[in-house]
Backbone bond lengths (Angstrom), bond angles and torsions (degrees), N, CA, C in turn:
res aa  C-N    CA-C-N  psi(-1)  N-CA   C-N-CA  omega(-1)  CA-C   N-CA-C  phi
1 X - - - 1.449 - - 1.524 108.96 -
2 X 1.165 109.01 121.81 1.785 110.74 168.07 1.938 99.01 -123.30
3 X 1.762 92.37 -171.61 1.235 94.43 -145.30 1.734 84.00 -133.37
4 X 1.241 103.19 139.69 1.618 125.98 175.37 1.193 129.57 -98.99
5 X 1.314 129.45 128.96 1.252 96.22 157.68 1.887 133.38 -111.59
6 X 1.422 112.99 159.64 1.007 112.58 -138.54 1.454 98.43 -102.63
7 X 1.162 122.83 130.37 1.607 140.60 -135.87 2.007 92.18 -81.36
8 X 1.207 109.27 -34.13 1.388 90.00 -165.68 2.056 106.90 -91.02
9 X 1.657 104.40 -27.49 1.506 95.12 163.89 1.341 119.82 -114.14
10 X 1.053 116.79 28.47 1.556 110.97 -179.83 1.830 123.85 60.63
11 X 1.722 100.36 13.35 1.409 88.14 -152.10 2.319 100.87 -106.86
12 X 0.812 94.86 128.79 1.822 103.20 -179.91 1.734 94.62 -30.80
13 X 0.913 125.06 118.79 1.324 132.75 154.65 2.226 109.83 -135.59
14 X 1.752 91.86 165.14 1.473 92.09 -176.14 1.170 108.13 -82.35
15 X 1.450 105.78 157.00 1.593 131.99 179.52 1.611 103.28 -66.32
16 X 1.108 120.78 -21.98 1.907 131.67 169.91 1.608 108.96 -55.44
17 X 1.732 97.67 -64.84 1.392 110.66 -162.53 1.627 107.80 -43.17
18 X 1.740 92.86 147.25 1.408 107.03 170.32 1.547 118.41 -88.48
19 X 1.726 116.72 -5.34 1.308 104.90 -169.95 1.898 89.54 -169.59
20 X 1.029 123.46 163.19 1.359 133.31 -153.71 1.708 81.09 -102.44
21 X 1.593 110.76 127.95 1.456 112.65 -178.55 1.524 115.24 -78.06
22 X 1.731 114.81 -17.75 1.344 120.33 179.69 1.550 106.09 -69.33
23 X 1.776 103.10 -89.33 1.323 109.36 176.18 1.459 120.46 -73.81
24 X 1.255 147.49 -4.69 1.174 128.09 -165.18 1.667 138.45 97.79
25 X 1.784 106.70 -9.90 1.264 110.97 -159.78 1.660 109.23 -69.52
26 X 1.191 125.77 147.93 1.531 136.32 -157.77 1.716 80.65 -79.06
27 X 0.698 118.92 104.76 1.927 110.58 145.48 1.651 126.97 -62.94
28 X 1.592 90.29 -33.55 1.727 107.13 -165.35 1.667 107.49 -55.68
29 X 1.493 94.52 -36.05 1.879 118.60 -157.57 1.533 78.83 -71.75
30 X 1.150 136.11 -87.12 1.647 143.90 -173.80 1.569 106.17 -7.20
31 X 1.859 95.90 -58.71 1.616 96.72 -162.79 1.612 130.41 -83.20
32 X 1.665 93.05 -5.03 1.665 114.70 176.82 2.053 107.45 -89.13
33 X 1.204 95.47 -17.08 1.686 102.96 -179.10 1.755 100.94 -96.88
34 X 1.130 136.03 -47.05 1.265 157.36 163.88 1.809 95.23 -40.94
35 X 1.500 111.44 -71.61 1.687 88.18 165.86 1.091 123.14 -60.78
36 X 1.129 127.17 -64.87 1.840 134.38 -169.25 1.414 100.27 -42.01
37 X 1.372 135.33 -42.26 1.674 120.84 158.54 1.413 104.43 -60.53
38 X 1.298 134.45 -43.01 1.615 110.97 -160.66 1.684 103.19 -83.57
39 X 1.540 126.47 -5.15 1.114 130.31 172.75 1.481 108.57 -84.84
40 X 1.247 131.64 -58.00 1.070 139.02 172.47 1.895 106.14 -44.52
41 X 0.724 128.60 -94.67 1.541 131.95 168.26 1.517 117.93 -13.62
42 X 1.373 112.50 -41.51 1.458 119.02 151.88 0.988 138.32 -63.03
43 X 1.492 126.26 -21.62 1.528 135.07 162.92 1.404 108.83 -95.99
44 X 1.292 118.75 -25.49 1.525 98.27 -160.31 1.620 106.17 -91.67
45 X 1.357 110.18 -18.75 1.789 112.57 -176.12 1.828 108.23 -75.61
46 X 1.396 112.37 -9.31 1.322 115.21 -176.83 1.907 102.46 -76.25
47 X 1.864 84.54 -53.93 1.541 90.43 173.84 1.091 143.20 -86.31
48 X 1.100 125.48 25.28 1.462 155.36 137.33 1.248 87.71 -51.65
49 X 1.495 84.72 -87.75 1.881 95.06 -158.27 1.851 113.89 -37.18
50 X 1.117 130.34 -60.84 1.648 134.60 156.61 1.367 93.77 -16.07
51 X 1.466 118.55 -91.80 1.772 119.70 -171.94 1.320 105.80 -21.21
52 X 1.115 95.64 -74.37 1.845 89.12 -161.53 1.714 128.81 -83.20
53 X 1.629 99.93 11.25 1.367 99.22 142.96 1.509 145.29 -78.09
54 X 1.747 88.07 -34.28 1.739 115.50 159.29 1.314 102.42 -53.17
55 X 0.975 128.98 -39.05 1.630 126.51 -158.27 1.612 103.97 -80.35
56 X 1.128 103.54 -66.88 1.778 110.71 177.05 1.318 125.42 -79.28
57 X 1.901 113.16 11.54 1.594 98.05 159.22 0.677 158.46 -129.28
């Protein structure tokens, strides 16, 4: 377990937590958008790549 800090109070919270115990900030929301880019980016550079082999061969 390490410790973050949390963008809207500045305050050390854990890398676990779902939500900043001071102010409230969603962590959860961060880490579901944070995948959905690293998922997205993972499918779409393959299919690119597919396209434009179809294309040029």
């Amino acid at each position: 377990m390490s410790l973050i800090k949390c963008p809207e109070c500045n305050k050390m919270v854990s890398n676990t937590a779902n939500e900043c115990p001071k102010c409230g900030y969603d962590f959860q929301v961060k880490r579901d958008l944070n995948s959905f880019l690293i998922y997205l980016l993972f499918w779409s550079i393959p299919g690119i790549l597919v396209i434009l082999m179809m294309l040029f061969s």
